[in-house]
Structure formats: structure tokens, C-alpha cells
N, CA, C and O atoms as a GROMACS GRO file, in nm:
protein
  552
    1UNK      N    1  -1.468  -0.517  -1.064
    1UNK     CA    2  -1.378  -0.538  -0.953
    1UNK      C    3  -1.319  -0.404  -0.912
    1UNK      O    4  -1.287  -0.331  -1.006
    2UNK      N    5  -1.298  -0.358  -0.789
    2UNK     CA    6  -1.267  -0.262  -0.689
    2UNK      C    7  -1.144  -0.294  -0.648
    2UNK      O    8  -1.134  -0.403  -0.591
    3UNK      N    9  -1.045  -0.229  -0.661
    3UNK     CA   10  -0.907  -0.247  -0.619
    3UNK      C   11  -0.844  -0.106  -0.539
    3UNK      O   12  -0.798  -0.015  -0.608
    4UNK      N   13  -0.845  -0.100  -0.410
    4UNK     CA   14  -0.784   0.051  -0.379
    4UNK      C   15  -0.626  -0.010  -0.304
    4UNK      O   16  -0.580  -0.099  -0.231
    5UNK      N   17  -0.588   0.115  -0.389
    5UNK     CA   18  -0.477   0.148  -0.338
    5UNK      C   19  -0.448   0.272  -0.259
    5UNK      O   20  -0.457   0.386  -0.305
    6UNK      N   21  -0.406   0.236  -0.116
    6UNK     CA   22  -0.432   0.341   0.025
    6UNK      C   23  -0.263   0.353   0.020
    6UNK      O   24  -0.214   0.245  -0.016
    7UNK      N   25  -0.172   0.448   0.045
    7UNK     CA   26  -0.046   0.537   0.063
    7UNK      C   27  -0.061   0.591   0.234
    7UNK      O   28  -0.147   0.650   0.299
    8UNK      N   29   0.044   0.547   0.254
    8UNK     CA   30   0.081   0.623   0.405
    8UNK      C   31   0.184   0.717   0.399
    8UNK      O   32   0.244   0.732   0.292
    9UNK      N   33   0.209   0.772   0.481
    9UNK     CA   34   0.296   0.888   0.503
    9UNK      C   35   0.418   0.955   0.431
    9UNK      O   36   0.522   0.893   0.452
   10UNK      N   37   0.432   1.071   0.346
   10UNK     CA   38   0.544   1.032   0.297
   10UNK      C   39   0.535   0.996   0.132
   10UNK      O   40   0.601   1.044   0.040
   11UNK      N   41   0.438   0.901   0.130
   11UNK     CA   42   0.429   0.883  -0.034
   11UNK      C   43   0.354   0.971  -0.099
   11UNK      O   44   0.297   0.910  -0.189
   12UNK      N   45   0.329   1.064  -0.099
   12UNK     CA   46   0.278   1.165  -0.155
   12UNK      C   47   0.436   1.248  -0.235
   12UNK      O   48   0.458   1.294  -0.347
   13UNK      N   49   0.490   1.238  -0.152
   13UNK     CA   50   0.682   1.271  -0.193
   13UNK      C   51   0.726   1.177  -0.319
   13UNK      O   52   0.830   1.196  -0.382
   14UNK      N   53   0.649   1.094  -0.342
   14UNK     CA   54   0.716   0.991  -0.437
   14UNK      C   55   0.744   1.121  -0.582
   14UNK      O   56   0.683   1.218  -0.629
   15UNK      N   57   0.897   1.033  -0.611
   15UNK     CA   58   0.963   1.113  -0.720
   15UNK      C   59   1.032   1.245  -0.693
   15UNK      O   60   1.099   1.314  -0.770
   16UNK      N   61   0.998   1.264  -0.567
   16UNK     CA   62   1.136   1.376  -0.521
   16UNK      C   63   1.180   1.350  -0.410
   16UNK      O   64   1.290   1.396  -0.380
   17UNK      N   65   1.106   1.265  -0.313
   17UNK     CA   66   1.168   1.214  -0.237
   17UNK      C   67   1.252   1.109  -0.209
   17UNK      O   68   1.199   0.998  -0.199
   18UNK      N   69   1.412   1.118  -0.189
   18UNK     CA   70   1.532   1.001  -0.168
   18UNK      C   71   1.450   0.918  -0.304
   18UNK      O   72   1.361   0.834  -0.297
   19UNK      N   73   1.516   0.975  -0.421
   19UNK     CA   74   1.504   0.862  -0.561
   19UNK      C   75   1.574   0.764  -0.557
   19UNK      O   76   1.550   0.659  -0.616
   20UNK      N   77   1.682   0.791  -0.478
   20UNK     CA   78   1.852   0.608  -0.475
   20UNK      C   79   1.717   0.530  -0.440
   20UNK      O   80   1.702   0.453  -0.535
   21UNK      N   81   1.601   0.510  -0.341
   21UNK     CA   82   1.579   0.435  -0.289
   21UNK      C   83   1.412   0.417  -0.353
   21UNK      O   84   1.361   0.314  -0.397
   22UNK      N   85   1.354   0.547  -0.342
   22UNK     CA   86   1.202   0.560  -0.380
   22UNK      C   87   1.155   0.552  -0.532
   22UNK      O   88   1.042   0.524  -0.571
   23UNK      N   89   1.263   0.582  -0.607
   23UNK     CA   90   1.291   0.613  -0.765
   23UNK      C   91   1.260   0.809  -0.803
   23UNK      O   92   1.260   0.907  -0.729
   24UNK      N   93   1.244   0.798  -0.903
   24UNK     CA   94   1.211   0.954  -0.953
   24UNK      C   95   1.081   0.968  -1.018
   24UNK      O   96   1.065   1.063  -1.095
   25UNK      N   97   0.969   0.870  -0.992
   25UNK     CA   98   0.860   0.876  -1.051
   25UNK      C   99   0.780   0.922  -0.945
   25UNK      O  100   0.809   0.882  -0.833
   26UNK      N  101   0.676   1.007  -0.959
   26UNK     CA  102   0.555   1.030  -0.845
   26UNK      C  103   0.447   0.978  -0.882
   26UNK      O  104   0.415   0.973  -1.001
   27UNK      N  105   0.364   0.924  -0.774
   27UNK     CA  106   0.252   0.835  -0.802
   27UNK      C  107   0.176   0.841  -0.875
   27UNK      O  108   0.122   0.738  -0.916
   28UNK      N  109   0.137   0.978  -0.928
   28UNK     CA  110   0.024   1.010  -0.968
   28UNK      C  111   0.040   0.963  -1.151
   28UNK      O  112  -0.053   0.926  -1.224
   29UNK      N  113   0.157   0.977  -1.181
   29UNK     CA  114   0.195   0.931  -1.321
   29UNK      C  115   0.204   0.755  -1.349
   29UNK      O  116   0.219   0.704  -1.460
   30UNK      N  117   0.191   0.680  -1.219
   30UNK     CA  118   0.238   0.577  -1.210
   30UNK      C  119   0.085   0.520  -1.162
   30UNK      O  120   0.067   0.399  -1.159
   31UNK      N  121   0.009   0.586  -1.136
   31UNK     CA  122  -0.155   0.524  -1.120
   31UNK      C  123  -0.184   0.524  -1.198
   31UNK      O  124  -0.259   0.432  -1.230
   32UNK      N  125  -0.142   0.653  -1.321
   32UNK     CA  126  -0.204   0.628  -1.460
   32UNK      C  127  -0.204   0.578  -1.537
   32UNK      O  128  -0.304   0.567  -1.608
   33UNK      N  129  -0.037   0.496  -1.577
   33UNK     CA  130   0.041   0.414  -1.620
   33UNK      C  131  -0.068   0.245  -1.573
   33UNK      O  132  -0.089   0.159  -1.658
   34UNK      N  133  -0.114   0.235  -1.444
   34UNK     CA  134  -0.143   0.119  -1.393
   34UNK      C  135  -0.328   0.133  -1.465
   34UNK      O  136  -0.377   0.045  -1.536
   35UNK      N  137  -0.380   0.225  -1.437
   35UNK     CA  138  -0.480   0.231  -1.449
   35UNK      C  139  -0.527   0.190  -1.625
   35UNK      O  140  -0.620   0.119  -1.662
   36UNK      N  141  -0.413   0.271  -1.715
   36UNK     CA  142  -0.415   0.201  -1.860
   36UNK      C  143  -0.388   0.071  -1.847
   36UNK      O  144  -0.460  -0.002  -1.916
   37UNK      N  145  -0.280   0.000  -1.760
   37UNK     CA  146  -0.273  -0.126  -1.816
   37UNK      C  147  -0.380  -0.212  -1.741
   37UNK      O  148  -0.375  -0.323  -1.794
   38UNK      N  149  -0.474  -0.213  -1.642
   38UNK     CA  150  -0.555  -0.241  -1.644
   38UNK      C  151  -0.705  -0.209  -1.585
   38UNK      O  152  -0.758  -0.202  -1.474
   39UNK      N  153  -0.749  -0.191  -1.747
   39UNK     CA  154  -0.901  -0.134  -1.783
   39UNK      C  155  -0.989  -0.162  -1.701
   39UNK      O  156  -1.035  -0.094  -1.610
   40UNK      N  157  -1.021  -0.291  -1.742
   40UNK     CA  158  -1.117  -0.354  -1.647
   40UNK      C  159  -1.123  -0.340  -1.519
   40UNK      O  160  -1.240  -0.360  -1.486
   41UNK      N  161  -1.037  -0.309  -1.402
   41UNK     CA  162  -1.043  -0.300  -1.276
   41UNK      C  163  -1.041  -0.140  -1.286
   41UNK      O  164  -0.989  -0.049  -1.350
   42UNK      N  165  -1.128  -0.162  -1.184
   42UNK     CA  166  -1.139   0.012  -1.111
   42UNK      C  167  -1.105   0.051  -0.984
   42UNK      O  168  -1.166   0.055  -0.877
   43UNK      N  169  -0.928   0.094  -1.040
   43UNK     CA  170  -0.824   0.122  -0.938
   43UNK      C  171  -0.871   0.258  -0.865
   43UNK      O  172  -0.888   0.368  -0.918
   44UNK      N  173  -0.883   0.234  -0.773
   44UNK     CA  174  -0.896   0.386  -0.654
   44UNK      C  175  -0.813   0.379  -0.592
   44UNK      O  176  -0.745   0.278  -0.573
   45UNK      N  177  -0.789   0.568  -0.510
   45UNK     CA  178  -0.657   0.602  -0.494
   45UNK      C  179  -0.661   0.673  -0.329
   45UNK      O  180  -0.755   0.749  -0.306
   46UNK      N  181  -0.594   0.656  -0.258
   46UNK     CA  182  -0.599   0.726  -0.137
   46UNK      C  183  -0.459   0.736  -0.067
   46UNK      O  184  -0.384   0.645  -0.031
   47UNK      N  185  -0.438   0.904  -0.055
   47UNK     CA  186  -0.259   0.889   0.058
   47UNK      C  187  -0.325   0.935   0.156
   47UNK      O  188  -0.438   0.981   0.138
   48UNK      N  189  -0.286   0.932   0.236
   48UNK     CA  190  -0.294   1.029   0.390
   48UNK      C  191  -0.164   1.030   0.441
   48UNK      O  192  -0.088   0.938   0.411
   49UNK      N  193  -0.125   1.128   0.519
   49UNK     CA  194  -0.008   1.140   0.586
   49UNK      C  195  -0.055   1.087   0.736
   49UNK      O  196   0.036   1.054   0.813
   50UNK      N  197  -0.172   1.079   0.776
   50UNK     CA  198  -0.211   1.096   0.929
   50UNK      C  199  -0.295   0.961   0.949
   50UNK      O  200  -0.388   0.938   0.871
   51UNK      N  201  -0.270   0.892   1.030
   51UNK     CA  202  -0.269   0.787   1.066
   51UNK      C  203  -0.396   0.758   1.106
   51UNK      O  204  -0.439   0.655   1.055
   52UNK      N  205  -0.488   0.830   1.200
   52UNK     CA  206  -0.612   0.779   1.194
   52UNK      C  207  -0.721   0.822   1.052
   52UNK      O  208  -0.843   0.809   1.057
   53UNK      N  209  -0.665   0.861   0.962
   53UNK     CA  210  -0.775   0.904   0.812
   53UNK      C  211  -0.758   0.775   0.793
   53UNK      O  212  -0.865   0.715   0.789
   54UNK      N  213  -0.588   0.657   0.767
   54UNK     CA  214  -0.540   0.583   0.707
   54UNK      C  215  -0.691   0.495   0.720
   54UNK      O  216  -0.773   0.455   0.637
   55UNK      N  217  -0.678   0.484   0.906
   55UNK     CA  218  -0.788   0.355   0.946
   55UNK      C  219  -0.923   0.414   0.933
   55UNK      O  220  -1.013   0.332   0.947
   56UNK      N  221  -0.960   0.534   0.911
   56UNK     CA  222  -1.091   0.548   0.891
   56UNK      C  223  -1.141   0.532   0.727
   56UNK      O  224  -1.261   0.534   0.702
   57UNK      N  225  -1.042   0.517   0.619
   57UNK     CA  226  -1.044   0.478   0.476
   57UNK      C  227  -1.058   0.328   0.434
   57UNK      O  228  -1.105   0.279   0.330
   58UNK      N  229  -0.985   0.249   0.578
   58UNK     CA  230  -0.984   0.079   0.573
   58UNK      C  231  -1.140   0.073   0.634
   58UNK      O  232  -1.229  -0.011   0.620
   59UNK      N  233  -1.135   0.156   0.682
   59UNK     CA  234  -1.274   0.087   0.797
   59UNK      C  235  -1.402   0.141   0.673
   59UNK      O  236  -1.494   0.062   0.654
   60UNK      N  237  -1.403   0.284   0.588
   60UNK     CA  238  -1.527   0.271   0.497
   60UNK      C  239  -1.565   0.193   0.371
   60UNK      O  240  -1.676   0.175   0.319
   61UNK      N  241  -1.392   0.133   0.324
   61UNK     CA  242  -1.428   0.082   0.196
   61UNK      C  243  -1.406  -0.098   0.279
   61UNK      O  244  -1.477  -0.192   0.245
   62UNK      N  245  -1.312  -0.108   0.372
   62UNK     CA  246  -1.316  -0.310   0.413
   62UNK      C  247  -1.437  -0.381   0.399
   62UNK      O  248  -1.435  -0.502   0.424
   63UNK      N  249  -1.554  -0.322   0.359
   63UNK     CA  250  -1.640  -0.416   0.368
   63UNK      C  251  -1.712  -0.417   0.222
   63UNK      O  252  -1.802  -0.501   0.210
   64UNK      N  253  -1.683  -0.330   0.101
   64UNK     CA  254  -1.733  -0.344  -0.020
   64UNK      C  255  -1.621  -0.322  -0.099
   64UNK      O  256  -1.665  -0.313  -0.214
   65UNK      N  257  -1.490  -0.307  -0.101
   65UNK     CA  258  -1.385  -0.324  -0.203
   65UNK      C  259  -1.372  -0.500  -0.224
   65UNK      O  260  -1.404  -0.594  -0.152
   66UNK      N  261  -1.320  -0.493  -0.334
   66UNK     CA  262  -1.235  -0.659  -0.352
   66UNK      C  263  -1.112  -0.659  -0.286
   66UNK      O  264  -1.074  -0.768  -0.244
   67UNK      N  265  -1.046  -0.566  -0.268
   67UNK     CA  266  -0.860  -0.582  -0.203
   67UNK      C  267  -0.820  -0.388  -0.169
   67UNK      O  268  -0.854  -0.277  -0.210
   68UNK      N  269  -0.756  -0.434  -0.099
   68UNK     CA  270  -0.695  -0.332  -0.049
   68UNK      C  271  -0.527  -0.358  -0.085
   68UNK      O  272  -0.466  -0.453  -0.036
   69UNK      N  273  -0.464  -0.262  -0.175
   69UNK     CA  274  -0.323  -0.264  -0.207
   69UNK      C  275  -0.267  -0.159  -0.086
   69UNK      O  276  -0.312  -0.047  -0.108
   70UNK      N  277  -0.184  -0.164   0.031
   70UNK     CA  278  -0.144  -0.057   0.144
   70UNK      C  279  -0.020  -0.075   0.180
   70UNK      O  280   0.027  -0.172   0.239
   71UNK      N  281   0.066   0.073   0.124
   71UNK     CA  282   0.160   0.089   0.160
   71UNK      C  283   0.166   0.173   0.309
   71UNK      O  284   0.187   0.294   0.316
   72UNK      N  285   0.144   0.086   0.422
   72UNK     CA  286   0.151   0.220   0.517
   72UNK      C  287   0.285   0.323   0.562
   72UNK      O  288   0.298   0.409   0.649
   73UNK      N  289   0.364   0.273   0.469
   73UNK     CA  290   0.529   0.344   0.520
   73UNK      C  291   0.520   0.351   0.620
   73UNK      O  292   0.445   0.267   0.670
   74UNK      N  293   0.570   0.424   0.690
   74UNK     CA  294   0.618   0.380   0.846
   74UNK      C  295   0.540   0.354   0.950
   74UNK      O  296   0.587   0.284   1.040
   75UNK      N  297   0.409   0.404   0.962
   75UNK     CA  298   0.306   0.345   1.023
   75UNK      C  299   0.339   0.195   0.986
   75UNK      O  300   0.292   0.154   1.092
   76UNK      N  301   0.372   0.101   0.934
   76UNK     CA  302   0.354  -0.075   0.875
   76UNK      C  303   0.472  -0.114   1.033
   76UNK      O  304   0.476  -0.230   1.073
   77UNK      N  305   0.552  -0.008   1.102
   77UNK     CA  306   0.668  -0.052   1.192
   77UNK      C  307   0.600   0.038   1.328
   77UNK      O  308   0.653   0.057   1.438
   78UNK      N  309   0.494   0.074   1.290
   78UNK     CA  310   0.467   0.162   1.398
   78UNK      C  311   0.323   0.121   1.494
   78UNK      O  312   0.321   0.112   1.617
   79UNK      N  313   0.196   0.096   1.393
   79UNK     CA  314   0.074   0.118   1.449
   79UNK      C  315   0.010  -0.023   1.480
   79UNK      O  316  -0.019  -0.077   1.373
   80UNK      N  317  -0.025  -0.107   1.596
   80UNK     CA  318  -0.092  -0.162   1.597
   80UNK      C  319  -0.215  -0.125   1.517
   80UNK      O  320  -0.275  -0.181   1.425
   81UNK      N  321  -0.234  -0.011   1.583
   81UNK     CA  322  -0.418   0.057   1.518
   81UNK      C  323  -0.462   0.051   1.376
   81UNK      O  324  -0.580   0.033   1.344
   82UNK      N  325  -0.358   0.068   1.285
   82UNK     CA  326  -0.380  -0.001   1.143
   82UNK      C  327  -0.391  -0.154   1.121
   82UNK      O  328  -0.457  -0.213   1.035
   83UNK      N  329  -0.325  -0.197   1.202
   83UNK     CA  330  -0.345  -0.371   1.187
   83UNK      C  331  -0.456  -0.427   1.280
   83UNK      O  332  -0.491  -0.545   1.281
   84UNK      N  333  -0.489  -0.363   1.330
   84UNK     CA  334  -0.606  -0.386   1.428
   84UNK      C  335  -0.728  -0.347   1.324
   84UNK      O  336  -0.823  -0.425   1.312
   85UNK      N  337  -0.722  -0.239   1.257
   85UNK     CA  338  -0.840  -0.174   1.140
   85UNK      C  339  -0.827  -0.299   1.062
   85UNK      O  340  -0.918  -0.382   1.068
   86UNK      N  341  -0.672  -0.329   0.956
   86UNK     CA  342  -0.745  -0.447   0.881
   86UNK      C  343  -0.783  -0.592   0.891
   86UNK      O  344  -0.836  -0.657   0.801
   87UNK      N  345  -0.737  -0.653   1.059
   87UNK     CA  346  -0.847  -0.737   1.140
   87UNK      C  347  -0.974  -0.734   1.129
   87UNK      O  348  -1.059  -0.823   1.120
   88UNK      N  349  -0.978  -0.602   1.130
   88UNK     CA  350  -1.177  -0.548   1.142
   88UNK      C  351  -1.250  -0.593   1.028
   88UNK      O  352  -1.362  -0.642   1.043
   89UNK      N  353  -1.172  -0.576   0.860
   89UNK     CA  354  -1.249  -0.526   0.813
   89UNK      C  355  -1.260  -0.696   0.686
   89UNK      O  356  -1.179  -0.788   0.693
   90UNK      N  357  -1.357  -0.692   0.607
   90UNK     CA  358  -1.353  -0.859   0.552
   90UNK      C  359  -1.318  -0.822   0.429
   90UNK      O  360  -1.361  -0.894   0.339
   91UNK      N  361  -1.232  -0.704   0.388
   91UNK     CA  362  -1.154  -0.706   0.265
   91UNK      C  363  -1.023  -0.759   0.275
   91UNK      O  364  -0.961  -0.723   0.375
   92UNK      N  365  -0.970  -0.831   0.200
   92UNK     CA  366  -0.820  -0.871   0.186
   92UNK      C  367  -0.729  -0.774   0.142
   92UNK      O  368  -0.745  -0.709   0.038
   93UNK      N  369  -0.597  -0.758   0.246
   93UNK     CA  370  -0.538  -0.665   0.258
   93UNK      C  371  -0.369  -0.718   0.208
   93UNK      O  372  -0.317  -0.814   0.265
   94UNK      N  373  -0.306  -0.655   0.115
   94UNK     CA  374  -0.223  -0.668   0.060
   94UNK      C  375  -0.104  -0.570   0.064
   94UNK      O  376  -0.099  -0.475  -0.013
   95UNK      N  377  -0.009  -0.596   0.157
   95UNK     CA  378   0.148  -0.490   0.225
   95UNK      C  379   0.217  -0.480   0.131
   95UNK      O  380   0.241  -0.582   0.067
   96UNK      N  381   0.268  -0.364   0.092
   96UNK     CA  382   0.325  -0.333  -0.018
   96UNK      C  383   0.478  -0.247   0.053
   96UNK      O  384   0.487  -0.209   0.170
   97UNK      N  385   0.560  -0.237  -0.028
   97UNK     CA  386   0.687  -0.197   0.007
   97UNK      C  387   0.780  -0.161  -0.085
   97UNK      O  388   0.880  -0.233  -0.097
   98UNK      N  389   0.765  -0.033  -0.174
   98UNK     CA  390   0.874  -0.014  -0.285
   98UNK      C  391   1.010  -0.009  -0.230
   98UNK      O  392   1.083   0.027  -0.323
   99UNK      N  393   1.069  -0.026  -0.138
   99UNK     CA  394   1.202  -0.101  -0.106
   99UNK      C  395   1.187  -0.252  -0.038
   99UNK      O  396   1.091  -0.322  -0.005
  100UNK      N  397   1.347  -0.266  -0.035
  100UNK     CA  398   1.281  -0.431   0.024
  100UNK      C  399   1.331  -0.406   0.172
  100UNK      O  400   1.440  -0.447   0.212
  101UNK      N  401   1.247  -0.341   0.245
  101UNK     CA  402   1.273  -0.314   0.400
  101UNK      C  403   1.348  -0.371   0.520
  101UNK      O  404   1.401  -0.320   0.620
  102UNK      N  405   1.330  -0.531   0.458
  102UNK     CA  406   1.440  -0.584   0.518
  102UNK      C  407   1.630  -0.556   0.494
  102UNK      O  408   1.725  -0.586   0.565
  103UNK      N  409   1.621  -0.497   0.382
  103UNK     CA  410   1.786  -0.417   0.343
  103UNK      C  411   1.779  -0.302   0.423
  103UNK      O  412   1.870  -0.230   0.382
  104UNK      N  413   1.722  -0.249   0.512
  104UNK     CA  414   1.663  -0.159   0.536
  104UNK      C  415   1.723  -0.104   0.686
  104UNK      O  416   1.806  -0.178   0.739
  105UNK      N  417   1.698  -0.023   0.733
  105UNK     CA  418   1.748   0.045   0.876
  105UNK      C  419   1.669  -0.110   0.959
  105UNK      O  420   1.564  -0.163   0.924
  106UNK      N  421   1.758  -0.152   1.071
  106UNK     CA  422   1.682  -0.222   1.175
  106UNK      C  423   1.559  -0.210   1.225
  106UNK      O  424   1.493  -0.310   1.253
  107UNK      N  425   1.516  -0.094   1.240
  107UNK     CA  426   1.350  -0.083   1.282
  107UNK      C  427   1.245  -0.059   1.156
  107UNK      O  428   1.135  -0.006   1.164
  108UNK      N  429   1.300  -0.104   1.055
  108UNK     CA  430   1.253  -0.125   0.907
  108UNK      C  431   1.210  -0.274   0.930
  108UNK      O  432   1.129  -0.325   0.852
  109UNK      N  433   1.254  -0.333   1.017
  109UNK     CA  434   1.279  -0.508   0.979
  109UNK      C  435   1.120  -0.556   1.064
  109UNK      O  436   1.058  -0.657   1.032
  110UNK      N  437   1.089  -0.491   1.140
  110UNK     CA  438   0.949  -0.566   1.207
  110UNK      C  439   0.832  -0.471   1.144
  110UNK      O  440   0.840  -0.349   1.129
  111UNK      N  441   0.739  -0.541   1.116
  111UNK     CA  442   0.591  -0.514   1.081
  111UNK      C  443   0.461  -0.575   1.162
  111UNK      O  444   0.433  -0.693   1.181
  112UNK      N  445   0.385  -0.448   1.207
  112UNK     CA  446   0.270  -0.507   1.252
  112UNK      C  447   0.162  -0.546   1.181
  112UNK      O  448   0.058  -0.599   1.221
  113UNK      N  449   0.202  -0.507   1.047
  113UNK     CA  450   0.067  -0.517   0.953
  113UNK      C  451   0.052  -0.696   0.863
  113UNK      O  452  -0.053  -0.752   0.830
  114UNK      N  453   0.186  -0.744   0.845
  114UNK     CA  454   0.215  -0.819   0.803
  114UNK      C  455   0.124  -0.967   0.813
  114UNK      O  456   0.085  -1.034   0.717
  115UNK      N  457   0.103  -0.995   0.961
  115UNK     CA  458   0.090  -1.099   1.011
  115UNK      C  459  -0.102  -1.099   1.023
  115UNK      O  460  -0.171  -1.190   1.071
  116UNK      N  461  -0.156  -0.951   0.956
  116UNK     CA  462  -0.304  -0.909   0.942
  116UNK      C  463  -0.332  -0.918   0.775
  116UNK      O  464  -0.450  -0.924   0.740
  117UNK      N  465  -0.242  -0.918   0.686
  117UNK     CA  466  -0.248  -0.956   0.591
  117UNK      C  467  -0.258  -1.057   0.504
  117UNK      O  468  -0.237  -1.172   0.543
  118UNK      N  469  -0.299  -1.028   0.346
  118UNK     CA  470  -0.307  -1.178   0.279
  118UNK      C  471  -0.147  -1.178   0.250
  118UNK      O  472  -0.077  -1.279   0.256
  119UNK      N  473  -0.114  -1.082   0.226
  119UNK     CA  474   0.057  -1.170   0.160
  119UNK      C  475   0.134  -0.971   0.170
  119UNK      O  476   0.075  -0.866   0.196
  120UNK      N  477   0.280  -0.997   0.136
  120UNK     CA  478   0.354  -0.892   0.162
  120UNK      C  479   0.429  -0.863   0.007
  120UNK      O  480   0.483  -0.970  -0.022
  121UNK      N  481   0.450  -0.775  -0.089
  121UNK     CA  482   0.508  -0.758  -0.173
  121UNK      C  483   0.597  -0.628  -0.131
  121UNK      O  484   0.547  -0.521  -0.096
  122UNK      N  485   0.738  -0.653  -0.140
  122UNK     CA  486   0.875  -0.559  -0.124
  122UNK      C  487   0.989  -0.573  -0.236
  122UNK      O  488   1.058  -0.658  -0.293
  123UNK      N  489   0.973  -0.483  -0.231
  123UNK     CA  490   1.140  -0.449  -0.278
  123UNK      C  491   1.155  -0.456  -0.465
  123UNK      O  492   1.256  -0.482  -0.530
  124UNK      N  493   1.012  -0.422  -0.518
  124UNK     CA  494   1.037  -0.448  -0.695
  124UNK      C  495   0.995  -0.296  -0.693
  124UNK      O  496   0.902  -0.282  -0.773
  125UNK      N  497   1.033  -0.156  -0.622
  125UNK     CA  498   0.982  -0.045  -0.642
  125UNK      C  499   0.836  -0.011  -0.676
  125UNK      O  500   0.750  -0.070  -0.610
  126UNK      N  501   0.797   0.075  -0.771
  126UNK     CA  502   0.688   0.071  -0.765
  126UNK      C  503   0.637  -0.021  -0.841
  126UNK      O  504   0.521  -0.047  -0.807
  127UNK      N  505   0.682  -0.094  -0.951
  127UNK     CA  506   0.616  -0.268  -0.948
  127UNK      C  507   0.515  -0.332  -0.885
  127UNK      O  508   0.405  -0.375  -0.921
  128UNK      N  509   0.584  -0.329  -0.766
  128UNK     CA  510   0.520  -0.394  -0.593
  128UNK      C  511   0.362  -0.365  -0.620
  128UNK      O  512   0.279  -0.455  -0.635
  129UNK      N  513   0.342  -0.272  -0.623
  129UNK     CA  514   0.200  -0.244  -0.674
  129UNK      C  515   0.180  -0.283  -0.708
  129UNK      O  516   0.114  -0.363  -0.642
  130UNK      N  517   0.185  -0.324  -0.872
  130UNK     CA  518   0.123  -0.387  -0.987
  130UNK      C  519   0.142  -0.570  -0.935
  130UNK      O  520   0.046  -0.644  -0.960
  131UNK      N  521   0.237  -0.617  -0.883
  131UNK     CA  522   0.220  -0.744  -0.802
  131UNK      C  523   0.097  -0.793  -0.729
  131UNK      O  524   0.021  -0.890  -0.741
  132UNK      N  525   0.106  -0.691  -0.649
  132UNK     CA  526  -0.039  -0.711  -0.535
  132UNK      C  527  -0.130  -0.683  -0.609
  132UNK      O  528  -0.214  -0.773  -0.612
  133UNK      N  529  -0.153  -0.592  -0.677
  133UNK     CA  530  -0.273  -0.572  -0.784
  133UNK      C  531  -0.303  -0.744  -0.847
  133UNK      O  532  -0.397  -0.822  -0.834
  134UNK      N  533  -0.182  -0.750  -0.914
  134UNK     CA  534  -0.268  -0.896  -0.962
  134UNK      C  535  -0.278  -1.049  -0.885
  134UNK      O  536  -0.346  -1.143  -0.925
  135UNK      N  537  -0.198  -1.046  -0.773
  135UNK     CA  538  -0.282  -1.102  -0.660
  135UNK      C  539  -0.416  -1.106  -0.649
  135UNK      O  540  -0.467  -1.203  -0.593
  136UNK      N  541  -0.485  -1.017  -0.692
  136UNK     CA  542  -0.607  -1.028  -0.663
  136UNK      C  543  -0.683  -1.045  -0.809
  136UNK      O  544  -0.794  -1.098  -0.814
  137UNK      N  545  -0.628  -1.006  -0.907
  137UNK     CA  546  -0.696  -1.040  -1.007
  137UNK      C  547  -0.688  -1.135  -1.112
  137UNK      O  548  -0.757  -1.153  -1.212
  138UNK      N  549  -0.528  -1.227  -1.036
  138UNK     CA  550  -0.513  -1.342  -1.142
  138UNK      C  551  -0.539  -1.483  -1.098
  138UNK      O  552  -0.528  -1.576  -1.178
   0.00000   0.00000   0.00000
């Protein structure tokens, strides 16, 4: 089983960026952490800051991954064009949110990606991950 996890803008900052809210861990220690606890799946990893790589990464793996885990950070309030990519593609797509966005600034509160998705996980930090992860594998 194929599980990627795609990062939008910004999370590449994880662990120095705003910790009150993001925490103080950076991803890369926290894929590894996920990747030990589970063996059997073969977690892949992708950030981009730039918005059309995001949809050209949904559009090469949507048709041979098992799930897509996607935090698009602010692109998720911004881009049709990402929710239009995971329309396209016949992998199941899973919104992720290490805050719970709805506590969140007002233009935090609408998502275009949401309503293109299998389900939305917010607000358990980086947890949220490991949630949607087993969405698909339990």
C-alpha cells in the first residue's frame, strides 16, 4: 500500500514556524516517527510551496497511489485548481489541518478542497496525519 503525503505552502517551516499554533516539531522528524510506526505502508513525501507543482504531483501519482494525505495550507481557502486536480484524479483524497481552522481567522473557515474529498481531519496537530493515514488503512 502507497500512502503520499503532499504539504502546501509554508509547511516546510514546520517547527519554527508560529509553534503556539504549528507546534515545534518539523516534518521531517515526524515522517520518520510515522514511517516507524507504520512499516508496512510505504509513506511518500512531497511539499511544494507553488501551487501548480502541488496539482502536477496529484495529477502523476491520482491514478496509482492508494490515498493521498494533503495539507494544502492556504491554497485549501484559495485554489479551485487544486480541487479541480483532485476531481480529476481516482485516488482518494484526504484534507488534513494541524490546526482546527475553523478557530481560525474568518477566511480560514471556507475550503474548496473539502467538498472534493473523502473526509477532512483538523485540529489534532500533527496527529491529523496519522488519522487520515489510517483512514485508509484501517
Amino acid at each position: 500500500m502507497t500512502i503520499w503525503i503532499i504539504n502546501g505552502p509554508n509547511l516546510n517551516l514546520l517547527g519554527v514556524r508560529e509553534p503556539g499554533i504549528y507546534g515545534d516539531k518539523g516534518f521531517d522528524a515526524y515522517l520518520s516517527e510515522l514511517r516507524k510506526a507504520y512499516p508496512d505502508v510505504n509513506i511518500e513525501y512531497y511539499q511544494s510551496n507553488v501551487e501548480g507543482e502541488l496539482i502536477n504531483k496529484l495529477h502523476e501519482i491520482g491514478f496509482t497511489a492508494d490515498g493521498v494525505v494533503l495539507n494544502a495550507g492556504a491554497y485549501t481557502h484559495t485554489s479551485v485548481a487544486i480541487a479541480d486536480a483532485i476531481s480529476a484524479i481516482n485516488t482518494p483524497v484526504v484534507e488534513v489541518h494541524i490546526s482546527n481552522t475553523a478557530k481560525r481567522e474568518e477566511f480560514r473557515h471556507r475550503s474548496y478542497l473539502t467538498a472534493v474529498c473523502q473526509g477532512v481531519v483538523m485540529g489534532f496537530g500533527l496527529k491529523s496525519y496519522e488519522l487520515a493515514l489510517n483512514s485508509f488503512i484501517l
